[in-house]
PDB file of N, CA, C and O in Angstrom:
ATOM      1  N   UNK A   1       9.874 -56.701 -51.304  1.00  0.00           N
ATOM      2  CA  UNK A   1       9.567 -55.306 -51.414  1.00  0.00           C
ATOM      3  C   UNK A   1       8.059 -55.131 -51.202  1.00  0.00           C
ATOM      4  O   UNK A   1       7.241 -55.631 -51.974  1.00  0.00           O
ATOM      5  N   UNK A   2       7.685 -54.337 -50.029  1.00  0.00           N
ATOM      6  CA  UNK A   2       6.229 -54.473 -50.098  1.00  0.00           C
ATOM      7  C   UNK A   2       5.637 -52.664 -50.649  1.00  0.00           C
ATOM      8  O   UNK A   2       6.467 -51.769 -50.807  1.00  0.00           O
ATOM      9  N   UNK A   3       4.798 -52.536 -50.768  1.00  0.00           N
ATOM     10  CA  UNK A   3       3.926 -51.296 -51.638  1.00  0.00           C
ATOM     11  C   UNK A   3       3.305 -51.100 -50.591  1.00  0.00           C
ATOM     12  O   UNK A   3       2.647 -51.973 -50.024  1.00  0.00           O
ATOM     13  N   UNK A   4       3.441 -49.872 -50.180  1.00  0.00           N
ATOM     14  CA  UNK A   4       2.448 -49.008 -49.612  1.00  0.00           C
ATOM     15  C   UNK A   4       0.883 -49.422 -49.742  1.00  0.00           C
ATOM     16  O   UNK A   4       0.697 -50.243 -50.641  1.00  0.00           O
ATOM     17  N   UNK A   5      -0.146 -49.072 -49.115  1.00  0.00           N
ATOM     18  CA  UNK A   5      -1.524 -49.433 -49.139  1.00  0.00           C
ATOM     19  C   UNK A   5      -2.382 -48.418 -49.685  1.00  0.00           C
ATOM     20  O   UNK A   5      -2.664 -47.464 -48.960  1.00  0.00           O
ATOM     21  N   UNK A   6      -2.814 -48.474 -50.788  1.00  0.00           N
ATOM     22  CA  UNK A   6      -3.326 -47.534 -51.715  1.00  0.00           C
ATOM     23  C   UNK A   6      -4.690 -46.910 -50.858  1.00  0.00           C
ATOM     24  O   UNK A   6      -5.374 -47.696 -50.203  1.00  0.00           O
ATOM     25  N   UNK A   7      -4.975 -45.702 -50.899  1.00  0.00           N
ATOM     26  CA  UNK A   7      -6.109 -44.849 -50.124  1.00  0.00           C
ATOM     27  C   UNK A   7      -7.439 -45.057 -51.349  1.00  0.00           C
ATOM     28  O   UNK A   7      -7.304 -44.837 -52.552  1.00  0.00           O
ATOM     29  N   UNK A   8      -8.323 -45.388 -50.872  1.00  0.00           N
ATOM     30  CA  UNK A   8      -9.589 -45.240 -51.621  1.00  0.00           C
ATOM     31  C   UNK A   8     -10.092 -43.835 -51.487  1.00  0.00           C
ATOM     32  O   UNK A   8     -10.137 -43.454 -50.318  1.00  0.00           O
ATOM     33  N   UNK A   9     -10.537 -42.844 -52.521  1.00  0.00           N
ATOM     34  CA  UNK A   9     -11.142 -41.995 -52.382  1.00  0.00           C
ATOM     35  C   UNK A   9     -12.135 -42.025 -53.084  1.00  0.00           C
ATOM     36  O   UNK A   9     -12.029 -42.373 -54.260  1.00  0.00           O
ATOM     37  N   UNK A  10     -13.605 -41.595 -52.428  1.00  0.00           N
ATOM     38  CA  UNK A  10     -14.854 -41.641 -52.521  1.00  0.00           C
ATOM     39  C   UNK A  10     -15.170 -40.123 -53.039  1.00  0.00           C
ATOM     40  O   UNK A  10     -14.370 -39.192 -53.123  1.00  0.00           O
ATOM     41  N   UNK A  11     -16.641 -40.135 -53.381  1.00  0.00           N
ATOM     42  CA  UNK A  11     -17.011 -38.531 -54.092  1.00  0.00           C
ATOM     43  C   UNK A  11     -17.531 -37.759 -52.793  1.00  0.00           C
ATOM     44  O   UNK A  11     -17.632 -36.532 -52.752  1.00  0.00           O
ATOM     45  N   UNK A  12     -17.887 -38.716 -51.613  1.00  0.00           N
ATOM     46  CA  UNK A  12     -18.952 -38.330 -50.547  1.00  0.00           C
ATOM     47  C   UNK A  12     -17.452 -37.354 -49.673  1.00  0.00           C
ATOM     48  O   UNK A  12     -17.429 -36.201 -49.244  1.00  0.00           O
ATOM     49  N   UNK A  13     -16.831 -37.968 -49.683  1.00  0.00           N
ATOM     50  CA  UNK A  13     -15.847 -36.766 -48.794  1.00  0.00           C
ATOM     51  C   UNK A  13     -15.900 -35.679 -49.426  1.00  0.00           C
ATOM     52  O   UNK A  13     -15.851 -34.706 -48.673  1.00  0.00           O
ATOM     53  N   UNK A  14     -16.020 -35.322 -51.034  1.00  0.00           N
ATOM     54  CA  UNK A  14     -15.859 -33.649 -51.261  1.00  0.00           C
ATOM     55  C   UNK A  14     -17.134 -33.159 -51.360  1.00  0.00           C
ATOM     56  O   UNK A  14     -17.239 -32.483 -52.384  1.00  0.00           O
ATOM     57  N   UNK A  15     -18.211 -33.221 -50.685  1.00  0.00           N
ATOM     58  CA  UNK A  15     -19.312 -33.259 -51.061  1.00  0.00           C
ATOM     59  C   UNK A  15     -20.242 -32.623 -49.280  1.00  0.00           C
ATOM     60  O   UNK A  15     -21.336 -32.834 -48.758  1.00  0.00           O
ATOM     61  N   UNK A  16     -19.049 -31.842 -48.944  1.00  0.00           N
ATOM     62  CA  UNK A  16     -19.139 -31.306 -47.078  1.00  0.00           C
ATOM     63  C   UNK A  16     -19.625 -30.549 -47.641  1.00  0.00           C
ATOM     64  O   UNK A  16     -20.755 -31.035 -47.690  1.00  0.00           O
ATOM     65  N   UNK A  17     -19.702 -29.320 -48.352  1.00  0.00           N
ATOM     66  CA  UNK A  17     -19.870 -28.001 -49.284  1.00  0.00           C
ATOM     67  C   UNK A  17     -21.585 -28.362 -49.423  1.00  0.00           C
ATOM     68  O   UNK A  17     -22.357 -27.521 -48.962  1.00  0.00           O
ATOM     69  N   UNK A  18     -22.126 -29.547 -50.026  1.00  0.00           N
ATOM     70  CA  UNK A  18     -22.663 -29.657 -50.428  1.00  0.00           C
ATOM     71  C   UNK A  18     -24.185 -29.323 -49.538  1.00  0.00           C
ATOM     72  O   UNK A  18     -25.132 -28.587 -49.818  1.00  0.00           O
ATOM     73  N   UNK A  19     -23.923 -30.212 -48.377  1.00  0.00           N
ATOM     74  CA  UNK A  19     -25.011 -30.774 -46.944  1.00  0.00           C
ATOM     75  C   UNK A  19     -24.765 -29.445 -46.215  1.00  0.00           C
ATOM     76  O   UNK A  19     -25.668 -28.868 -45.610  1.00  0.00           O
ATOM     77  N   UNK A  20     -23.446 -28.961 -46.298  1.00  0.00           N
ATOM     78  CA  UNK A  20     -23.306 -27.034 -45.202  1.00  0.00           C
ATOM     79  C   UNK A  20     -24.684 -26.681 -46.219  1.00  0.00           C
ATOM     80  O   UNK A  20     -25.829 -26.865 -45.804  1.00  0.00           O
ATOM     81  N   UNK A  21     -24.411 -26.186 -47.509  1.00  0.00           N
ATOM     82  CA  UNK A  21     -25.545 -24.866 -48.208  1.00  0.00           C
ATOM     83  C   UNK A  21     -26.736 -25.783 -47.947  1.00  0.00           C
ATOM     84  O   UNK A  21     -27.189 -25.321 -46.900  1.00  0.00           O
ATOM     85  N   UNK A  22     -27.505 -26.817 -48.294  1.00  0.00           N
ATOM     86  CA  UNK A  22     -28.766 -27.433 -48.059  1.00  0.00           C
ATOM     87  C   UNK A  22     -28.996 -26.983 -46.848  1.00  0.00           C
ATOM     88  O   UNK A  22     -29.702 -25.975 -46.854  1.00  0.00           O
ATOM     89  N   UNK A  23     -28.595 -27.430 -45.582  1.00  0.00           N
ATOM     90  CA  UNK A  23     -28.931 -26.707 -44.782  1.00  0.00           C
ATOM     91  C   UNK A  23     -29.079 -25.581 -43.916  1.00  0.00           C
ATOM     92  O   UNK A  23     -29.774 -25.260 -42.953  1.00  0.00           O
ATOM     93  N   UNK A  24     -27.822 -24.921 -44.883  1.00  0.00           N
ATOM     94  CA  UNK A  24     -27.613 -23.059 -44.499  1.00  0.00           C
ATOM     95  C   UNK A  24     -28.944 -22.747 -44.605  1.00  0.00           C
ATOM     96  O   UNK A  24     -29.692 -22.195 -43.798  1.00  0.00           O
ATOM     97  N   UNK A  25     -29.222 -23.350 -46.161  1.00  0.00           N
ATOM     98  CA  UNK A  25     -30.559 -22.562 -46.836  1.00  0.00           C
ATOM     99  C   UNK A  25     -31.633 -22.456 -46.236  1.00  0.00           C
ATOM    100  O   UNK A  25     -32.295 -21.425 -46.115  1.00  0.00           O
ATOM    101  N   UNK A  26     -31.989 -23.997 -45.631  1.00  0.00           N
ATOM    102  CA  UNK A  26     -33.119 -24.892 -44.802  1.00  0.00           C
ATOM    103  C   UNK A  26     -33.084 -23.524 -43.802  1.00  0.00           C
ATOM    104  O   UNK A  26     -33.975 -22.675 -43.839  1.00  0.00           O
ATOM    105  N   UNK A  27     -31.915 -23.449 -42.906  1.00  0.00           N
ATOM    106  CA  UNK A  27     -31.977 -22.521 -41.720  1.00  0.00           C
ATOM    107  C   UNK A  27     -32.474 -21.177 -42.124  1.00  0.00           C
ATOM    108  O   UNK A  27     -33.417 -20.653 -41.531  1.00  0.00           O
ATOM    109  N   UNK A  28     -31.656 -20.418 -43.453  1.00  0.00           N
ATOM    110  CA  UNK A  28     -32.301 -18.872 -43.630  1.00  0.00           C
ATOM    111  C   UNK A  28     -33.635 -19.010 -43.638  1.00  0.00           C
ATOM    112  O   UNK A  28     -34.223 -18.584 -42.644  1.00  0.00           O
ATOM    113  N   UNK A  29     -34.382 -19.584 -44.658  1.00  0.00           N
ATOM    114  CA  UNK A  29     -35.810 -19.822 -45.156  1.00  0.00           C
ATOM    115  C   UNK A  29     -36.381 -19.729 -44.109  1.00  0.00           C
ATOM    116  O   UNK A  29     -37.082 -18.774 -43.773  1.00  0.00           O
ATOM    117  N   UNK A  30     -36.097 -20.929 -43.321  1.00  0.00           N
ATOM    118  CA  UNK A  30     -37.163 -21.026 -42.097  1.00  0.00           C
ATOM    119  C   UNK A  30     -37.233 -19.788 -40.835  1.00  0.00           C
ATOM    120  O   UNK A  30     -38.279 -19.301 -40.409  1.00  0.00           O
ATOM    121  N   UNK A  31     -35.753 -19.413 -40.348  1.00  0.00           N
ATOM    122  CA  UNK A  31     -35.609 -18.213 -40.039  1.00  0.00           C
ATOM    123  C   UNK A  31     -36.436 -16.857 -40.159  1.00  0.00           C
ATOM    124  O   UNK A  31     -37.226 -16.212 -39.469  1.00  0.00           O
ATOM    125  N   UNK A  32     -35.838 -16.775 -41.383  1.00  0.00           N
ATOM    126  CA  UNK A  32     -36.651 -15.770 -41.686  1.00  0.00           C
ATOM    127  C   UNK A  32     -37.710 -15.624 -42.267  1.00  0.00           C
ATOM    128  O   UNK A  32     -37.896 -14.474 -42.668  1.00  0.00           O
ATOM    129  N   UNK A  33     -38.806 -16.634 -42.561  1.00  0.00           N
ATOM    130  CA  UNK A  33     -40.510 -16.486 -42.606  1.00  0.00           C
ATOM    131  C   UNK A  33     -40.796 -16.536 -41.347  1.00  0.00           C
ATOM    132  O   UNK A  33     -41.688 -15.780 -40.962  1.00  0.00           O
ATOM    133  N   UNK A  34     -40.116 -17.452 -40.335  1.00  0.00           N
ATOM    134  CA  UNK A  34     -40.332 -16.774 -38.684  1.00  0.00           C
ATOM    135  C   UNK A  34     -40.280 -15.251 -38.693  1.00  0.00           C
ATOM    136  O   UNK A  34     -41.334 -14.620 -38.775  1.00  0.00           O
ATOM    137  N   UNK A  35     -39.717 -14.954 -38.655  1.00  0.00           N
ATOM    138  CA  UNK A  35     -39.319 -13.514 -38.499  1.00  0.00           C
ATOM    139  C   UNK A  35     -40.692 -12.975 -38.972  1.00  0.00           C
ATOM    140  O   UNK A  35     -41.578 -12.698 -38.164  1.00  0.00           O
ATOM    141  N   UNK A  36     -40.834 -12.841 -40.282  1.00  0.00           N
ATOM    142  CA  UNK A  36     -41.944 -11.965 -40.895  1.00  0.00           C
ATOM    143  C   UNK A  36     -43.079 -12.624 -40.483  1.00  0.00           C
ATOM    144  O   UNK A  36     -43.984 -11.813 -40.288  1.00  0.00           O
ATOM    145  N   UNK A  37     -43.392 -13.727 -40.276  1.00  0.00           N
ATOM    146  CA  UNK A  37     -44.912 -13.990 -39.755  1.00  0.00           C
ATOM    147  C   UNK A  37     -44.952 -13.308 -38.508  1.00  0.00           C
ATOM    148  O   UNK A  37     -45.857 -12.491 -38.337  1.00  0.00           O
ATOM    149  N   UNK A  38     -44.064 -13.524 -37.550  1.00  0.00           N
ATOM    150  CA  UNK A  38     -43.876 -12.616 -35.998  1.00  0.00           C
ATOM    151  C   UNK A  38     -44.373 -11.248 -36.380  1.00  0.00           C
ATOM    152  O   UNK A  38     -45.445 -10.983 -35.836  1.00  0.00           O
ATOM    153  N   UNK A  39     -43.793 -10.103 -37.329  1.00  0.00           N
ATOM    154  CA  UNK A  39     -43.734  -9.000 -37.631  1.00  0.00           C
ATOM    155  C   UNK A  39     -45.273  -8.946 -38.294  1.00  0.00           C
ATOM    156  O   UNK A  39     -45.753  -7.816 -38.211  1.00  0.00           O
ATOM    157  N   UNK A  40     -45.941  -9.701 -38.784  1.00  0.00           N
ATOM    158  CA  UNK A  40     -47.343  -9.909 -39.815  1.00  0.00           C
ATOM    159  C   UNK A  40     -48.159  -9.921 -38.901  1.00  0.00           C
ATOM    160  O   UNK A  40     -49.053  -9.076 -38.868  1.00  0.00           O
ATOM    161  N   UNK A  41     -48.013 -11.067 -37.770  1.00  0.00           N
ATOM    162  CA  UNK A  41     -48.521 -11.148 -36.909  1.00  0.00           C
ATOM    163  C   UNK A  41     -48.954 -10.254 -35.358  1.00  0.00           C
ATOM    164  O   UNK A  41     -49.864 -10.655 -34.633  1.00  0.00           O
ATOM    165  N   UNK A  42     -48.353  -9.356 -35.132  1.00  0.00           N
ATOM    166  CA  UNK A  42     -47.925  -8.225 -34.841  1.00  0.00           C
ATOM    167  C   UNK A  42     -48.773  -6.979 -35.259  1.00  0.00           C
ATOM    168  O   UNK A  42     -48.812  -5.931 -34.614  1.00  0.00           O
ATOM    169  N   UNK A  43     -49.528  -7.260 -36.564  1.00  0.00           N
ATOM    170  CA  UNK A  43     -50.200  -6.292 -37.324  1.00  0.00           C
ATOM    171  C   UNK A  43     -48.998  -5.445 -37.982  1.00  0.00           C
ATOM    172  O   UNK A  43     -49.416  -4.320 -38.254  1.00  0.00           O
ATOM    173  N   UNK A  44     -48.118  -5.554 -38.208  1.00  0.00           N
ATOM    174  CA  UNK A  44     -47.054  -5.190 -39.056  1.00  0.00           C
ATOM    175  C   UNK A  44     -47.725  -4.804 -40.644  1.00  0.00           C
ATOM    176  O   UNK A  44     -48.564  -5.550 -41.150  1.00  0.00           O
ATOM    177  N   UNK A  45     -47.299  -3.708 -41.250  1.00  0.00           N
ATOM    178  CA  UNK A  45     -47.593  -3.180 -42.435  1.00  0.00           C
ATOM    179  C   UNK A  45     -46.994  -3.971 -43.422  1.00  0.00           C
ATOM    180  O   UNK A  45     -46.191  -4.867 -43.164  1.00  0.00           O
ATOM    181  N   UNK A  46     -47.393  -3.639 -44.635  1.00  0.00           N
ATOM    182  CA  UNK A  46     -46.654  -4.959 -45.669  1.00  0.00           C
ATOM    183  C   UNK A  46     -45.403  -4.322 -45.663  1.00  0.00           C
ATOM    184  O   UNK A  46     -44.534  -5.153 -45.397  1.00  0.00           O
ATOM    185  N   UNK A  47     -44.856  -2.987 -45.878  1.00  0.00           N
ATOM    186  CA  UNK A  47     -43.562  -2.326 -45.880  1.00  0.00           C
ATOM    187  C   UNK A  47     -42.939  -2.712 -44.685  1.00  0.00           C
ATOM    188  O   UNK A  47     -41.714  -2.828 -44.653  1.00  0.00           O
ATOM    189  N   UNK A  48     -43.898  -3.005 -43.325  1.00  0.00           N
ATOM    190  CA  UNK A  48     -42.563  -3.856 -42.463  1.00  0.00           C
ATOM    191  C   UNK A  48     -42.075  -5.126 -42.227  1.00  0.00           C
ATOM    192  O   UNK A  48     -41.052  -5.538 -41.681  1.00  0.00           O
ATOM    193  N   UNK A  49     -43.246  -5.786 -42.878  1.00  0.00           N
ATOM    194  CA  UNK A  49     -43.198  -6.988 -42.642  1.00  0.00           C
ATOM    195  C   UNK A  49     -41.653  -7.453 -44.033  1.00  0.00           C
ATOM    196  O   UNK A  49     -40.751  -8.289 -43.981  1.00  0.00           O
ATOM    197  N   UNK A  50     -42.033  -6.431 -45.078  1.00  0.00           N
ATOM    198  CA  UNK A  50     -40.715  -6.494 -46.133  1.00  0.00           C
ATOM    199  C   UNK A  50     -39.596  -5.936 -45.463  1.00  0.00           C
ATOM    200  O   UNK A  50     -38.574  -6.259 -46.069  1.00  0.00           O
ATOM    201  N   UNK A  51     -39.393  -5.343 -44.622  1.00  0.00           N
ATOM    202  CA  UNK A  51     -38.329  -4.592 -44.292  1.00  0.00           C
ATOM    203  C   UNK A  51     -38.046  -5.869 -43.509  1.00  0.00           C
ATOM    204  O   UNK A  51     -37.492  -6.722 -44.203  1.00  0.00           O
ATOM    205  N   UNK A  52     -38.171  -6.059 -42.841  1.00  0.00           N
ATOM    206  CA  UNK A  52     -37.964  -6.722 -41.411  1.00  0.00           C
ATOM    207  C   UNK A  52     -37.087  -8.298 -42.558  1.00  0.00           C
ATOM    208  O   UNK A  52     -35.919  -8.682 -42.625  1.00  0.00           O
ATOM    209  N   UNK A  53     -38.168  -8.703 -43.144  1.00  0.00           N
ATOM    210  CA  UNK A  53     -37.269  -9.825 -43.664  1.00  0.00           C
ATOM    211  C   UNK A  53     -36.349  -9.754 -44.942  1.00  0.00           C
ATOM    212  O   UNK A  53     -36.000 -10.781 -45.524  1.00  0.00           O
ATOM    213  N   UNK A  54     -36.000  -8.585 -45.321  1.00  0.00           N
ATOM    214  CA  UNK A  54     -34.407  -8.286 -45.742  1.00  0.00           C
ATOM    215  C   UNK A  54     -34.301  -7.875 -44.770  1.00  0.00           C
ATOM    216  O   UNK A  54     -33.239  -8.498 -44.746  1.00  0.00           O
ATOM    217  N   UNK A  55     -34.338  -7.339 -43.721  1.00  0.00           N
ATOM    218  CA  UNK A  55     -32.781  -7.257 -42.717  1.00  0.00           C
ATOM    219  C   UNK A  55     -32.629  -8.503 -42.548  1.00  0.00           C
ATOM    220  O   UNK A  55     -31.697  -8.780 -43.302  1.00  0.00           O
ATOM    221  N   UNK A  56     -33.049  -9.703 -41.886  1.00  0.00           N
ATOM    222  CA  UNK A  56     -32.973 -10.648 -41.395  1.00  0.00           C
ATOM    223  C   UNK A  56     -32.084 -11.568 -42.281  1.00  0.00           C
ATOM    224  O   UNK A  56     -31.126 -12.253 -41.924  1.00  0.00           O
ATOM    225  N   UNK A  57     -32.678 -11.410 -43.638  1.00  0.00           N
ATOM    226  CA  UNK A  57     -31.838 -11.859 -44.602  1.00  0.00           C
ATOM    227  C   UNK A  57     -30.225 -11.321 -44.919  1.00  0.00           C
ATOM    228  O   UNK A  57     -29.270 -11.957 -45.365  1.00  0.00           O
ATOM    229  N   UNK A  58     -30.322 -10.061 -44.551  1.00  0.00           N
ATOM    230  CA  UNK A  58     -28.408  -9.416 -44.351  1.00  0.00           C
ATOM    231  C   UNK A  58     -27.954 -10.238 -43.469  1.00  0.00           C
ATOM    232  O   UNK A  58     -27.109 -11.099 -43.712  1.00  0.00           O
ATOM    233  N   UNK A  59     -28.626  -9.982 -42.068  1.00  0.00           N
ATOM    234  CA  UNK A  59     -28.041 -10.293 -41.189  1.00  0.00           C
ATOM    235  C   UNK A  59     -28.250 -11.775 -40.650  1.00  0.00           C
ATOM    236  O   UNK A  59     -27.764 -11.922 -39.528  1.00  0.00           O
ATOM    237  N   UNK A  60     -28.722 -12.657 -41.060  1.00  0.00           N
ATOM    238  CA  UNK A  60     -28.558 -14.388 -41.320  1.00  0.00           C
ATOM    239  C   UNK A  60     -27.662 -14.618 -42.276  1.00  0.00           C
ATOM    240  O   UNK A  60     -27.069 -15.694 -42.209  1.00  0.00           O
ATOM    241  N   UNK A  61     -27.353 -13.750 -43.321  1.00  0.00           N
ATOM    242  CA  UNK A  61     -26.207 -13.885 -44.156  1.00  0.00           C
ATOM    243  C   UNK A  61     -24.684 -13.301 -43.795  1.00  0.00           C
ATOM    244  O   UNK A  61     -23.636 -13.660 -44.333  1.00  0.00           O
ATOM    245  N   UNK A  62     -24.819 -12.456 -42.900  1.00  0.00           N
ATOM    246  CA  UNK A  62     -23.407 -11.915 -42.516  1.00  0.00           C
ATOM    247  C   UNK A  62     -23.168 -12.418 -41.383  1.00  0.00           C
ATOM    248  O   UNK A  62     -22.180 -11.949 -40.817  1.00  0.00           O
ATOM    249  N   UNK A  63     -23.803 -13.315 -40.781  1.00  0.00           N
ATOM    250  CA  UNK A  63     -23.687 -14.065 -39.418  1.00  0.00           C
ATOM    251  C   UNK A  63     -23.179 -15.138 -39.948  1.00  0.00           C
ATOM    252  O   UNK A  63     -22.222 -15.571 -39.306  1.00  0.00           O
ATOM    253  N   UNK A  64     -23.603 -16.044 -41.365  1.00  0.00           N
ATOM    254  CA  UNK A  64     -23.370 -17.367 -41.385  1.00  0.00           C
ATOM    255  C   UNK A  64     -21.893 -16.816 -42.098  1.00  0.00           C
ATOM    256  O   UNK A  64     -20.964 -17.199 -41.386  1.00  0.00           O
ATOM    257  N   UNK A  65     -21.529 -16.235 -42.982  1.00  0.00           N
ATOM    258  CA  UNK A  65     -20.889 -15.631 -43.736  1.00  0.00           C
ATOM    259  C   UNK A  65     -19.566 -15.706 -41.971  1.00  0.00           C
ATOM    260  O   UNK A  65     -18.617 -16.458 -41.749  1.00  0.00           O
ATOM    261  N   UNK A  66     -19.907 -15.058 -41.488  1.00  0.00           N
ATOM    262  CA  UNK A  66     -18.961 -14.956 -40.202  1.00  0.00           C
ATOM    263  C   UNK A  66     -18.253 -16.139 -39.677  1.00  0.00           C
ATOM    264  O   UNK A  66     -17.070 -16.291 -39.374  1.00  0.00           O
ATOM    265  N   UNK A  67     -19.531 -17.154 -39.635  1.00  0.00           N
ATOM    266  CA  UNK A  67     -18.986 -18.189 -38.754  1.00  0.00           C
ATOM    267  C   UNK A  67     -18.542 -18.938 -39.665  1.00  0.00           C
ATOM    268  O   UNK A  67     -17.912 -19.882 -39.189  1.00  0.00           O
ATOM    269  N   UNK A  68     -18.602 -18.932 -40.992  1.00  0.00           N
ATOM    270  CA  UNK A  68     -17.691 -19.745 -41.810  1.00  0.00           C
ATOM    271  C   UNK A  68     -16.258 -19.198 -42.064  1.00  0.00           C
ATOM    272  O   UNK A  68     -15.366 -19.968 -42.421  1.00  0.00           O
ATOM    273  N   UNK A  69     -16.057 -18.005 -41.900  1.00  0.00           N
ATOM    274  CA  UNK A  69     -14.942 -17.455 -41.931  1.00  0.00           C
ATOM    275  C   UNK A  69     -13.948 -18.120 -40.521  1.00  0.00           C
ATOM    276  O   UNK A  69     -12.988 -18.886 -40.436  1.00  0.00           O
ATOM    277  N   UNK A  70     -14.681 -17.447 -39.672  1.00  0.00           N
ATOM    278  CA  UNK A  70     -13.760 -18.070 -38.351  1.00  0.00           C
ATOM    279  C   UNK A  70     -13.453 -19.424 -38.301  1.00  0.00           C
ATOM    280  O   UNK A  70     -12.383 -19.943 -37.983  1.00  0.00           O
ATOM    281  N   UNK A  71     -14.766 -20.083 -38.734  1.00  0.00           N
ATOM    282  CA  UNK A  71     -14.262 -21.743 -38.860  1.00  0.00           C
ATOM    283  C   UNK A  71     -13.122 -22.152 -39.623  1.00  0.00           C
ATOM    284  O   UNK A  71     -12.298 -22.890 -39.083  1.00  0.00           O
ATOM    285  N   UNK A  72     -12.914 -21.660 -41.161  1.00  0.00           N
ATOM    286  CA  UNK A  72     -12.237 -22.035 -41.992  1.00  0.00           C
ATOM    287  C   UNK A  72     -10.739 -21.797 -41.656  1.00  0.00           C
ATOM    288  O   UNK A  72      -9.838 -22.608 -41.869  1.00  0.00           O
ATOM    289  N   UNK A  73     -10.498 -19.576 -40.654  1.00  0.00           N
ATOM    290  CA  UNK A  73      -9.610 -19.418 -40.673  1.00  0.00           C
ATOM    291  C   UNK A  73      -8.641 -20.178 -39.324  1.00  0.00           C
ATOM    292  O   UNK A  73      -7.411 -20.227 -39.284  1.00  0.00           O
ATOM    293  N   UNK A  74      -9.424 -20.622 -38.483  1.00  0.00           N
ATOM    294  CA  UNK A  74      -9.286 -21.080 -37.501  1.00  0.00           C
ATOM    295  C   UNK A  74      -8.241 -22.642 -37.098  1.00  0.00           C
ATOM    296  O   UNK A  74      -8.170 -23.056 -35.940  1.00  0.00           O
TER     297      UNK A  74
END
């Protein structure tokens, strides 16, 4: 009678979640202080240079927000 071959499971496989947000984050951050130094740089007012990076921040968030959706539902 032989037994099946038992599966090793490791912590590093549930841990995809983990390396996506580190570098979601890495990407918004850097993103968007691009953004506002461009807009600063520009001679941009402090009210635009704030405006400019919350939008960027919606919309780097409803973009990534997007493509994780399609990925997941996909």
């Amino acid at each position: 009678m032989s037994k099946a071959p038992l599966r090793e499971q490791h912590r590093a496989q549930s841990t995809g979640w983990l390396r996506a947000a580190v570098l979601g984050a890495n990407d918004g951050i850097l993103s968007t202080a691009s953004l506002m130094l461009g807009v600063a740089a520009a001679h941009g007012t402090r009210g635009n240079v704030l405006i400019a990076g919350v939008a960027g921040l919606v919309a780097g968030a409803m973009s990534m927000a997007a493509g994780e959706y399609v990925s997941v539902h996909s």
